[in-house]
C-alpha positions as CSV (number, residue, x, y, z in Angstrom):
1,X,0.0,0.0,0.0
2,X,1.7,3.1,-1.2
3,X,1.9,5.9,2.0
4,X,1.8,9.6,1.5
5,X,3.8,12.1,3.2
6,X,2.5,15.3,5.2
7,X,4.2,17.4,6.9
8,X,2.8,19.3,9.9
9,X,3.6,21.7,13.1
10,X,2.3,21.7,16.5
11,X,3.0,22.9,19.7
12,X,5.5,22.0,22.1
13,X,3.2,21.0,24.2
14,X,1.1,19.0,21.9
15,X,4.3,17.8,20.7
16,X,5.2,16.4,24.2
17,X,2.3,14.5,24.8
18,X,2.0,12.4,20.8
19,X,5.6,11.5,21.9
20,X,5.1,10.3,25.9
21,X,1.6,8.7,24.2
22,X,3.8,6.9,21.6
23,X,6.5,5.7,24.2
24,X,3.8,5.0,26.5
25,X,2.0,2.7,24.3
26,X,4.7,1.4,22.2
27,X,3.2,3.1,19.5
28,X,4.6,5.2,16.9
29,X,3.4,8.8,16.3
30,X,2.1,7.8,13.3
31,X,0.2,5.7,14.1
32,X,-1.5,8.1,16.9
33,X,-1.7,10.6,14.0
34,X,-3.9,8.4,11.6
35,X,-6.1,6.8,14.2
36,X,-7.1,10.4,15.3
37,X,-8.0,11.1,11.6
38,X,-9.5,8.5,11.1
39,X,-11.9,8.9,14.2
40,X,-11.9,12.7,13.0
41,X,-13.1,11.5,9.5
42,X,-15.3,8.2,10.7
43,X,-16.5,9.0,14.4
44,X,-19.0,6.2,13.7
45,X,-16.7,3.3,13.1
46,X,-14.6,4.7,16.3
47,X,-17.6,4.9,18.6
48,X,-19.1,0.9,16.7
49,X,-15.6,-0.1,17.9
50,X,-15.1,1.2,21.4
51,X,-18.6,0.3,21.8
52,X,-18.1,-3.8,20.5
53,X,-14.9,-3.9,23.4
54,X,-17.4,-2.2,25.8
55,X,-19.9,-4.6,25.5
56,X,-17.3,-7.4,25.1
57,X,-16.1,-6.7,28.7
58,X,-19.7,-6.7,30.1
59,X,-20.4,-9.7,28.4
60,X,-17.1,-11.1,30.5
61,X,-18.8,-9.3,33.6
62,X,-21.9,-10.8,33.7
63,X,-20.4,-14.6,33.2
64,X,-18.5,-13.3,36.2
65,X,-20.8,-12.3,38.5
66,X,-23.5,-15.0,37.3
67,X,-20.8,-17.5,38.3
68,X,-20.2,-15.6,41.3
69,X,-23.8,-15.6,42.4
70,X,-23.8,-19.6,41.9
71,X,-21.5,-19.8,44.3
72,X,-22.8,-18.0,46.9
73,X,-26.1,-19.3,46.4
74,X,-24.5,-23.2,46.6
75,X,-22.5,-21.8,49.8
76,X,-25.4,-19.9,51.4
77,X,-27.9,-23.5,50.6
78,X,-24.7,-25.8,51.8
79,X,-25.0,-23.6,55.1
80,X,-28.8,-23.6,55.7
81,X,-28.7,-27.4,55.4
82,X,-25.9,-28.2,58.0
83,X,-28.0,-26.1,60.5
84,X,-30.9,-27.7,59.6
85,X,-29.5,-31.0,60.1
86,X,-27.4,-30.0,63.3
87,X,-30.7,-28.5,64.7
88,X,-32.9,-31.4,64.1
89,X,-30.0,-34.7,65.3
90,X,-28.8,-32.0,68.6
91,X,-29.7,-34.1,71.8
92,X,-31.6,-31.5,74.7
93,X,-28.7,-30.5,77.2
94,X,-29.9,-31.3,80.6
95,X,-30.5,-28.2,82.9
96,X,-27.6,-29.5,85.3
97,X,-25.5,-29.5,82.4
98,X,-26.4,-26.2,80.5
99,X,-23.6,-24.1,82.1
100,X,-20.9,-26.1,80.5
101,X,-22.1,-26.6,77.2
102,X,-22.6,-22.9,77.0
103,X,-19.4,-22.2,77.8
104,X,-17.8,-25.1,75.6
105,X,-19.6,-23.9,72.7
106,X,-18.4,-20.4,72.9
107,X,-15.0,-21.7,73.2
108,X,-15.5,-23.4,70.0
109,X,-17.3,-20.1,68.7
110,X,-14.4,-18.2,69.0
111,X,-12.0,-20.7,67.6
112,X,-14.4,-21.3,64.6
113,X,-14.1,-17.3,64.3
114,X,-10.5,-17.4,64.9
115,X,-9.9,-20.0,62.0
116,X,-12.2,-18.2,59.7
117,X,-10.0,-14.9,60.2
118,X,-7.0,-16.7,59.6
119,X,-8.0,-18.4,56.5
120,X,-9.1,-15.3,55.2
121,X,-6.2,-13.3,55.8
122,X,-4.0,-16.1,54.3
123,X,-6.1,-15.8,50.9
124,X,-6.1,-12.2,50.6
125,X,-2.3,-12.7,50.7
126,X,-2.3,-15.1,47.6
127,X,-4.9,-13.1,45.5
């Protein structure tokens, strides 16, 4: 394809910024000078194009967050049904006994807590 030649001034400062933009980008000034005309010349096809990589990256979103969701719902079910069960096979504490189990199971409470905190912390590290 046979290129033409122009030859144009600008500013210092516009100067500056087409050259940190092309070092920036790994682009050459050229090529920052053409795209600009030819989103000057065919705004549509810019906007079509920005707009396709827009909803490209929604698109990604929503799988995202839909898988995201899943999860939580398959956590938040997984949850409801080991209460259920540990509520329905739990043995009545004897009054005598109350006291101790209280205590025991904010012992384990706390623990459970503890561990939770931990394991958190730990993946927030690795992410």
């Amino acid at each position: 394809m046979k290129r033409n030649r122009i030859n144009i001034r600008v500013g210092d400062g516009l100067w500056d910024q087409l050259a940190a933009a092309a070092s920036a980008h790994g682009s050459s000034k050229t090529a920052i000078i053409e795209m600009a005309l030819h989103h000057y010349f065919d705004p549509d096809e810019f906007v079509e194009r920005v707009d396709g990589q827009l909803l490209s990256r929604m698109d990604r979103f929503d799988t995202r967050q839909a898988r995201m969701e899943a999860e939580i719902r398959l956590c938040a079910e997984t949850l409801g049904q080991y209460v259920l069960y540990w509520l329905t096979r739990m043995e009545p504490v004897p009054e005598a006994e109350r006291e101790a189990m209280h205590a025991l199971g904010r012992r384990r409470y706390d623990l459970f807590v503890e561990q939770v905190a931990q394991r958190m912390v730990h993946r927030s590290r690795l992410d």
